[in-house]
C-alpha distance (Angstrom), angle and dihedral (degrees) to the residues before:
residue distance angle dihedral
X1 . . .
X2 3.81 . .
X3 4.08 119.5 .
X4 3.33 123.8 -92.1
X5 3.85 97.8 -114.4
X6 4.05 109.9 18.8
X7 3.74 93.3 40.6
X8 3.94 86.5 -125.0
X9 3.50 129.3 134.7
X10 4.29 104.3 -122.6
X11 4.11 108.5 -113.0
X12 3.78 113.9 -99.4
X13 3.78 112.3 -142.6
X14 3.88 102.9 -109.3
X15 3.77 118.4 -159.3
X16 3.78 97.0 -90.2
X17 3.45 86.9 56.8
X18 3.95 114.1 55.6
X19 3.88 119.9 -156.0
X20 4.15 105.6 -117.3
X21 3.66 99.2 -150.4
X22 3.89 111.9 -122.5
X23 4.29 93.1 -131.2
X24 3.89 92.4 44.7
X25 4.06 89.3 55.2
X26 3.95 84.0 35.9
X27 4.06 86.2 57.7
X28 4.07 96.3 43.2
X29 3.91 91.2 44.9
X30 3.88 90.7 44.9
X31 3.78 88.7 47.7
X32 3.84 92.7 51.6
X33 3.45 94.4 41.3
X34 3.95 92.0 59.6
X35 3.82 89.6 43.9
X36 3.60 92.4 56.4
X37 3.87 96.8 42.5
X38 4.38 87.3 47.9
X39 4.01 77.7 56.9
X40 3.74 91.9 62.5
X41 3.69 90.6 57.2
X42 3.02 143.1 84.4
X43 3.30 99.8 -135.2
X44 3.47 93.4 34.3
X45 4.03 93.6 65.5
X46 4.37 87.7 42.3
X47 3.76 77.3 66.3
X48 3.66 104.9 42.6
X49 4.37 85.2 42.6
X50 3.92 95.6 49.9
X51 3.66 89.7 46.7
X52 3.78 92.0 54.6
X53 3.69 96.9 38.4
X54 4.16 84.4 50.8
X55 3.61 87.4 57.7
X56 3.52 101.2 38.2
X57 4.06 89.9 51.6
X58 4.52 82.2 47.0
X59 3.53 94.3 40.5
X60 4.23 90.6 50.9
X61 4.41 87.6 39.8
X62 4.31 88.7 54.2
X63 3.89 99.0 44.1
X64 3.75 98.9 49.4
X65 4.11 87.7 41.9
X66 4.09 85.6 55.8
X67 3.78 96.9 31.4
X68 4.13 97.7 50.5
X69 4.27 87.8 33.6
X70 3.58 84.1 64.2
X71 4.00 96.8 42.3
X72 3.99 87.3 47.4
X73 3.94 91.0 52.9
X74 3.92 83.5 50.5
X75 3.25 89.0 53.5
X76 4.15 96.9 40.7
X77 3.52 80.4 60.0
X78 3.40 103.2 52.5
X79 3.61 86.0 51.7
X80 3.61 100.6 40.0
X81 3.59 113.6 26.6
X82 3.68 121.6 14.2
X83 4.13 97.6 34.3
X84 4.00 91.0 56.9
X85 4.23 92.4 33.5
X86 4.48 83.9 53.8
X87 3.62 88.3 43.9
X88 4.22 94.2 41.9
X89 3.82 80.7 58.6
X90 3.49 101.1 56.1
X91 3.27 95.8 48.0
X92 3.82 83.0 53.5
X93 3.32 84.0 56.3
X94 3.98 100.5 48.9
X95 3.66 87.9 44.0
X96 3.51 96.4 60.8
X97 3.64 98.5 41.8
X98 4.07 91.7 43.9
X99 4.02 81.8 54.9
X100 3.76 99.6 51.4
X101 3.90 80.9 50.7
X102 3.38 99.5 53.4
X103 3.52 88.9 46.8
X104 3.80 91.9 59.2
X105 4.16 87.7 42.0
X106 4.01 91.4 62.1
X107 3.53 100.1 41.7
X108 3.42 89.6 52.2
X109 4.31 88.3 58.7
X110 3.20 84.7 59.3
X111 3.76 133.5 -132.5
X112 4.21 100.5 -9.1
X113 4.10 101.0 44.0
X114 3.75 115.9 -138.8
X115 4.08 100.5 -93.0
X116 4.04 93.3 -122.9
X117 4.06 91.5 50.5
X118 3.84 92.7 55.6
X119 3.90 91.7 37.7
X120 3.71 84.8 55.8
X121 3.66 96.3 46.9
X122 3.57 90.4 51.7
X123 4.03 93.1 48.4
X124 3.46 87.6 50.9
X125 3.69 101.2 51.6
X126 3.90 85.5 47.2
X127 3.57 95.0 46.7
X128 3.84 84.5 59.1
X129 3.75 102.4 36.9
X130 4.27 76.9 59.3
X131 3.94 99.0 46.9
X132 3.81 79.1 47.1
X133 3.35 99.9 64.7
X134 3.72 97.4 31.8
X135 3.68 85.0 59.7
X136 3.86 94.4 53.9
X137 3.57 88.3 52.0
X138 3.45 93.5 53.2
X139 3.61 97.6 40.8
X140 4.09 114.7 103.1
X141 4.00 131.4 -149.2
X142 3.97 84.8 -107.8
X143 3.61 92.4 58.0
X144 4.58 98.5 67.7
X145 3.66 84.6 155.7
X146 3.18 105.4 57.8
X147 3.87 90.6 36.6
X148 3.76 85.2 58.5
X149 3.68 92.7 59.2
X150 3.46 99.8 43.7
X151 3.94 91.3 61.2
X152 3.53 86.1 42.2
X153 3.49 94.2 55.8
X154 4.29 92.2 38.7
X155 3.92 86.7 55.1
X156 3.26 95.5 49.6
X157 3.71 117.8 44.9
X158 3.47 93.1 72.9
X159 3.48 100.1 54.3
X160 3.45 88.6 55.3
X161 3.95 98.0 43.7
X162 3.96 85.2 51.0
X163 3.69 84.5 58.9
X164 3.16 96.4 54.4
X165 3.83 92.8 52.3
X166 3.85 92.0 51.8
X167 3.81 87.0 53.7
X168 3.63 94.3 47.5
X169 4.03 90.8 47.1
X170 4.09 89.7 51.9
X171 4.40 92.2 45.7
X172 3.62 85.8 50.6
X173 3.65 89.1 61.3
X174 3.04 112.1 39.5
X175 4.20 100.4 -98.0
X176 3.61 124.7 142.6
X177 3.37 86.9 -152.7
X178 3.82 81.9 77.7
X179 3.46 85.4 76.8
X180 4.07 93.8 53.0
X181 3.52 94.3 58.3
X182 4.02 98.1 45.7
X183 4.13 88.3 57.1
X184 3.86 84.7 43.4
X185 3.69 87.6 54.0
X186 4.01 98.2 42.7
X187 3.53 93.1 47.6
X188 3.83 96.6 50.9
X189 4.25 83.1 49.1
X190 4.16 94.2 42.2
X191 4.10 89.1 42.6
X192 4.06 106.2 28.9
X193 3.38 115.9 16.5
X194 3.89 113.5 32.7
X195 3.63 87.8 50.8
X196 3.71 93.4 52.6
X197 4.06 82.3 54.6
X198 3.79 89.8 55.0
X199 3.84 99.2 50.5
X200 4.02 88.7 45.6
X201 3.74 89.6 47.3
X202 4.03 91.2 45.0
X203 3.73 88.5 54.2
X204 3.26 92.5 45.4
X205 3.85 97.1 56.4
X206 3.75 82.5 39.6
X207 3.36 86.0 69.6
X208 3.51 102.6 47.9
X209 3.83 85.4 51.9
X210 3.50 84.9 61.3
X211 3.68 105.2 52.5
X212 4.27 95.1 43.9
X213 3.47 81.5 51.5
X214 3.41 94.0 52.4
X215 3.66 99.7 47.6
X216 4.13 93.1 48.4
X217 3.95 87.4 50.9
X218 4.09 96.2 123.1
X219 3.77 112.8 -109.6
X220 3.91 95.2 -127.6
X221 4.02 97.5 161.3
X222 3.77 87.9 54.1
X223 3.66 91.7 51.4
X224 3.49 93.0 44.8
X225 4.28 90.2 47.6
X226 3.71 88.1 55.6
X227 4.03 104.4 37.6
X228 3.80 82.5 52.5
X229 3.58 96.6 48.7
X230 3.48 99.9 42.6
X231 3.73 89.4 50.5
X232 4.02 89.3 54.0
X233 3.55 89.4 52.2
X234 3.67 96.9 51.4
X235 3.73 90.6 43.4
X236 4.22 87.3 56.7
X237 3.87 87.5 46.2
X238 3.88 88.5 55.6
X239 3.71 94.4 43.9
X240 3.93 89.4 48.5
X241 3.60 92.1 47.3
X242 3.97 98.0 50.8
X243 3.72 91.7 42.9
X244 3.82 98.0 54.0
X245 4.00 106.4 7.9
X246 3.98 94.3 -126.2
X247 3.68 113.8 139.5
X248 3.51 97.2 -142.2
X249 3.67 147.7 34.5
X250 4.25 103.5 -163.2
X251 4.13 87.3 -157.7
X252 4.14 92.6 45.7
X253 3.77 86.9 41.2
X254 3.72 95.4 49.2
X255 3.43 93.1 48.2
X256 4.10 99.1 50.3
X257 3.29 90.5 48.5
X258 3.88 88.5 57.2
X259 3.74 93.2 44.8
X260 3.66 80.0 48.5
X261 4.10 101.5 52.6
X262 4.05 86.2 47.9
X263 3.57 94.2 44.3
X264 3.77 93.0 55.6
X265 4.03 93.7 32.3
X266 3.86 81.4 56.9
X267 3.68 96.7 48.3
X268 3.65 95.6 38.2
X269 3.69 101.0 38.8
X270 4.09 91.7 51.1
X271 4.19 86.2 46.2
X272 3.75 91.2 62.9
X273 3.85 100.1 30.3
X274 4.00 86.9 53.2
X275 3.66 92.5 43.0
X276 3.41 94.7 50.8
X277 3.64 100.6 48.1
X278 3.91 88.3 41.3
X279 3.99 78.7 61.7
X280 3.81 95.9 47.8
X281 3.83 92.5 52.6
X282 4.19 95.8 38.6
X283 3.50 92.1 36.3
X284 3.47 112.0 27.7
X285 4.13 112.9 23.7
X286 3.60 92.1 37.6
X287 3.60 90.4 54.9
X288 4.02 88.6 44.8
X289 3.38 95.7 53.5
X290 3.78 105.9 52.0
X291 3.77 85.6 44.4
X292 3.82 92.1 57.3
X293 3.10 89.2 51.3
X294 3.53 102.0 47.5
X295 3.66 90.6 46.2
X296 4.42 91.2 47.7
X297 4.68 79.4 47.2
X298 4.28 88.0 52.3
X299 4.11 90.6 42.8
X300 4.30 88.1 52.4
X301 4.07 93.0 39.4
X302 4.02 82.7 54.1
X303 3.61 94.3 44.6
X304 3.94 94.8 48.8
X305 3.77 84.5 46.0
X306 3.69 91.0 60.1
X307 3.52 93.0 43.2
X308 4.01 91.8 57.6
X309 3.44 90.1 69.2
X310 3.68 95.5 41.7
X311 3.58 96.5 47.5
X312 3.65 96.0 44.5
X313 3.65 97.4 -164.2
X314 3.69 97.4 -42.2
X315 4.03 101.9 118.5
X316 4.01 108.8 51.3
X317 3.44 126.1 -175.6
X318 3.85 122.2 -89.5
X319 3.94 88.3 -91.9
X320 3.42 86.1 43.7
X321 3.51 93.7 -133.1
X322 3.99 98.4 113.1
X323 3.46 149.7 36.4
X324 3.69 114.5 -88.1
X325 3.87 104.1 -150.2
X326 3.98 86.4 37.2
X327 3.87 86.0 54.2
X328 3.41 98.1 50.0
X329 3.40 98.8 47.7
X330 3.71 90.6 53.5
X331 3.88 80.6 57.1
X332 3.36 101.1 48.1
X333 3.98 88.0 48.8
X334 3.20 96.4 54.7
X335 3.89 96.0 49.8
X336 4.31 83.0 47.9
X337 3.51 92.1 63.0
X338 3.49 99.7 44.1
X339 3.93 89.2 54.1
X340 3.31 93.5 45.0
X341 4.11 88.6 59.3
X342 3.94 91.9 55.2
X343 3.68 89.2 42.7
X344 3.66 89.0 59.9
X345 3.84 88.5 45.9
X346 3.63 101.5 49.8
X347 4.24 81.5 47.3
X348 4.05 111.7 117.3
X349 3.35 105.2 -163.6
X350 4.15 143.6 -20.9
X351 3.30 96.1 -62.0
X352 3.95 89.1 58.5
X353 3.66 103.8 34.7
X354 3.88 94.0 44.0
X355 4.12 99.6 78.3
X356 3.19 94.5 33.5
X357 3.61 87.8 60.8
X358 3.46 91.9 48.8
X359 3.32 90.2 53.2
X360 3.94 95.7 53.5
X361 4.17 89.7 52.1
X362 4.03 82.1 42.1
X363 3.66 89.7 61.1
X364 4.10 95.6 42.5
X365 3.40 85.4 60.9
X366 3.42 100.9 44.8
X367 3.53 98.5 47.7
X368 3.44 89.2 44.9
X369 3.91 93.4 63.1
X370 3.66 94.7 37.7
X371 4.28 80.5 68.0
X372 4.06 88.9 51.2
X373 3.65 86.6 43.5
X374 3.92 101.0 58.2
X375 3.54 89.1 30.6
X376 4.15 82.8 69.8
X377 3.58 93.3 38.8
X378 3.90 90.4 57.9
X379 3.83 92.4 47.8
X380 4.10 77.2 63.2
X381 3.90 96.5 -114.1
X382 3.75 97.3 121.7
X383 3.85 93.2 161.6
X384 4.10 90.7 67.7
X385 4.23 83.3 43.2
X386 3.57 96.0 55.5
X387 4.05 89.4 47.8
X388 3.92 86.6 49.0
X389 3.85 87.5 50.8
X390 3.34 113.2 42.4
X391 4.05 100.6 11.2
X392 3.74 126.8 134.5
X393 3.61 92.9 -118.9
X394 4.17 134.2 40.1
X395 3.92 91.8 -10.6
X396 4.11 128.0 122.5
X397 3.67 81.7 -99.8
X398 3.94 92.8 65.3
X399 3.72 85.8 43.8
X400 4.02 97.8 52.9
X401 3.76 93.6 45.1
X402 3.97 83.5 47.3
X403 3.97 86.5 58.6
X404 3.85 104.0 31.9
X405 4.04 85.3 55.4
X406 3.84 90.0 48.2
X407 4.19 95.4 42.6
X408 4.39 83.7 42.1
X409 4.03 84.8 56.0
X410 4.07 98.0 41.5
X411 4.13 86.3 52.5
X412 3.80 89.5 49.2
X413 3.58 88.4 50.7
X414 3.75 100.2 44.4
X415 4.17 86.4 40.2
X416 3.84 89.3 59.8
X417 4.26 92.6 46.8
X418 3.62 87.6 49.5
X419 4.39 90.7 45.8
X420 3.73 87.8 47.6
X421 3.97 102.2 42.5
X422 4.02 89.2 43.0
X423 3.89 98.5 54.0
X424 3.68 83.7 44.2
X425 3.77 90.2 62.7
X426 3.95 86.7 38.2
X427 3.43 91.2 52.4
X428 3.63 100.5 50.8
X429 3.63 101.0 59.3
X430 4.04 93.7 43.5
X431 3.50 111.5 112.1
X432 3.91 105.9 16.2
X433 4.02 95.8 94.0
X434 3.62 90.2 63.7
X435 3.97 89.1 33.5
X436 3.92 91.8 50.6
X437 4.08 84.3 46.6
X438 3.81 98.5 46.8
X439 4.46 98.3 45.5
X440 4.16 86.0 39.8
X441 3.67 84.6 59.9
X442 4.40 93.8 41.5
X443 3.85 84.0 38.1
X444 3.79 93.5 49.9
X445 4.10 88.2 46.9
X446 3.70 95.3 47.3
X447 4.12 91.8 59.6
X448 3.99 85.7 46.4
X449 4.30 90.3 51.7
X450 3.66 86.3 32.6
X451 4.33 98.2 52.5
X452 4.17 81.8 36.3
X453 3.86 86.6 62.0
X454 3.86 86.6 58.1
X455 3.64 99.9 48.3
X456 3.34 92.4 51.4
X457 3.59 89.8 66.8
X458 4.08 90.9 65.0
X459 3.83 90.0 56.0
């Protein structure tokens, strides 16, 4: 069909070439065209400035209430969940070591084992058969690692504790084989299973790592939220004050000082919380973890004490120069001491630095008789060397008990700093998500009453 004048058929609107209808750009340009005249007004830009200072002020309120919720669940976990899991795993650790000890201790007696070394044994290997499974339960499908060691550690405990029976049953009668099956048993803890123990227990404290850092990271877009909110509002108090000469506006007023009270809640509550679980992890873990491991280094020196005398010369060193056990409790002396030094370093106070140096004279003395002790065991009178080694009175065995005790009361000590500093950086962040939330929203209606008192002056 052609047009009535030109002759020319009218263009259709094909489907690269969408028809605008005229009422919908009628709508948009009508819409704009208000906008820009409200602009023009006073009035008009009251309006457009309360609605941005409302946001700003709800904007600031919901990014420090999702920012610091997510530092306080850091920090929940640190508290809840990865503190106890690191120190679960130690104990794993001590348990295990304190077993293969124990072990050593009562085959050394001979064929009846005092009562309280087997009862400890057997509280020991239950004590980590528990942590065990607490650990699995614990354990997520994130964490493969620390999965791995778990079944590691659940496969092989009772291979080992079946050892131990078989070595018991042979010392009972008589068998030197007894003997075999002991060293079997050691070397399947010393080589298998006590380092399975310290790569759960490094994850573990991996993880706590982790979540303090986590809940120290700074919250710079809450900060920023607030500084730039705060700064609008002042700028709108200005303005308001040069246009009409009136000191205040109740509504702005309210509403900076509630941008005000969060901003300095934020910056004061994240201070302490940060500082406090900056202290938990210098003060506190740091001291925890060389003192586990000092204490796991004195449980192996005792066991490769015991197993001097039970070995008897059998298992040399790869040169075959030296005693093995002997060796490696030289080693694991040597590494004792020097953890015992930082312990005492990292110490605060008394309370901290007392054990530990207990622990350091402990460890004198005990090395000191373990010298008198082989010194009788090379003159060949192994009777008066076993007394001197596991004896009730002025023996290694006096001395290790002496320094397990004192390392068992440092931890306690440095377990309660790190408790008290960590809830302190818990508790300073609880409440100020829903705080931030609850004056962002008063803040936010405070600009809205306050920018309403304004307009009602061009009624």
């Amino acid at each position: 069909m052609t047009h009535p004048q030109s002759g020319t058929a009218p263009r259709e609107p094909g489907p690269d070439r969408p028809a605008v209808p005229a009422q919908r750009r009628g709508v948009r340009s009508e819409a704009a065209e208000r906008l820009r005249t409200a602009a023009t007004t006073e009035p008009g830009r009251l309006r457009i400035y309360g609605a941005v200072l409302a946001l700003l002020v709800l904007v600031f309120g919901a990014v420090t209430a999702l920012e610091i919720a997510a530092r306080a669940s850091s920090a929940d976990d640190v508290v809840t969940r990865s503190q106890p899991l690191s120190a679960d795993a130690a104990d794993l650790y001590r348990s295990l070591a304190d077993a293969d000890t124990m072990a050593a201790s009562g085959f050394l007696a001979g064929a009846q084992e005092p009562p309280e070394v087997l009862a400890r044994y057997d509280a020991d290997i239950q004590e980590a058969s528990r942590l065990l499974v607490d650990a699995a339960a614990a354990s997520t499908e994130s964490s493969t690692a620390t999965h791995e060691e778990i079944t590691t550690l659940s496969r092989l405990l009772p291979v080992y504790t079946g050892l131990i029976e078989r070595a018991r049953a042979n010392n009972r009668q008589g068998l030197p084989l007894g003997g075999a099956y002991l060293r079997y048993a050691n070397q399947k803890m010393s080589d298998e299973l006590l380092p399975a123990a310290e790569r759960l227990y490094a994850a573990e404290t991996g993880r706590l790592a982790t979540d303090s850092a986590d809940a120290r990271r700074l919250p710079f877009l809450s900060l920023g939220a607030g500084a730039v909110a705060l700064a609008a509002l002042v700028w709108m108090q200005r303005r308001t004050y040069r246009r009409t000469h009136r000191v205040f506006n109740h509504g702005l007023l309210a509403a900076t000082a509630a941008a005000t009270v969060v901003l300095l809640w934020l910056a004061v509550g994240h201070t302490v919380a940060r500082t406090e679980l900056r202290g938990a992890m210098v003060h506190g873990q740091q001291s925890l973890d060389v003192l586990n491991k000092a204490r796991i280094n004195s449980l192996k020196a005792r066991a490769n004490e015991n197993l001097t005398l039970v070995a008897r010369g059998a298992v040399l060193t790869p040169d075959g120069t030296r005693d093995q056990y002997e060796t490696d409790y030289g080693t694991g002396m040597e590494a004792l001491r020097a953890q015992l030094g930082s312990a005492r370093g990292l110490a605060d106070d008394a309370r901290g630095r007392g054990p530990v140096q207990e622990a350091i004279d402990g460890v004198s003395t005990w090395q000191e008789r373990h010298r008198k002790a082989r010194a009788t065991d090379d003159r060949g009178d192994y009777d008066s060397a076993l007394r001197q080694v596991i004896g009730p009175e002025d023996s290694t065995g006096e001395s290790f008990e002496q320094v397990d005790d004192a390392l068992e009361r440092a931890v306690a000590q440095e377990q309660d700093e790190f408790d008290t500093a960590a809830e302190g950086g818990r508790g300073a962040l609880g409440g100020l998500p829903a705080g931030a939330a609850v004056l962002a929203v008063l803040g936010a209606a405070a600009v809205i009453a306050g920018v309403n008192r304004r307009l009602s002056e061009y009624r």
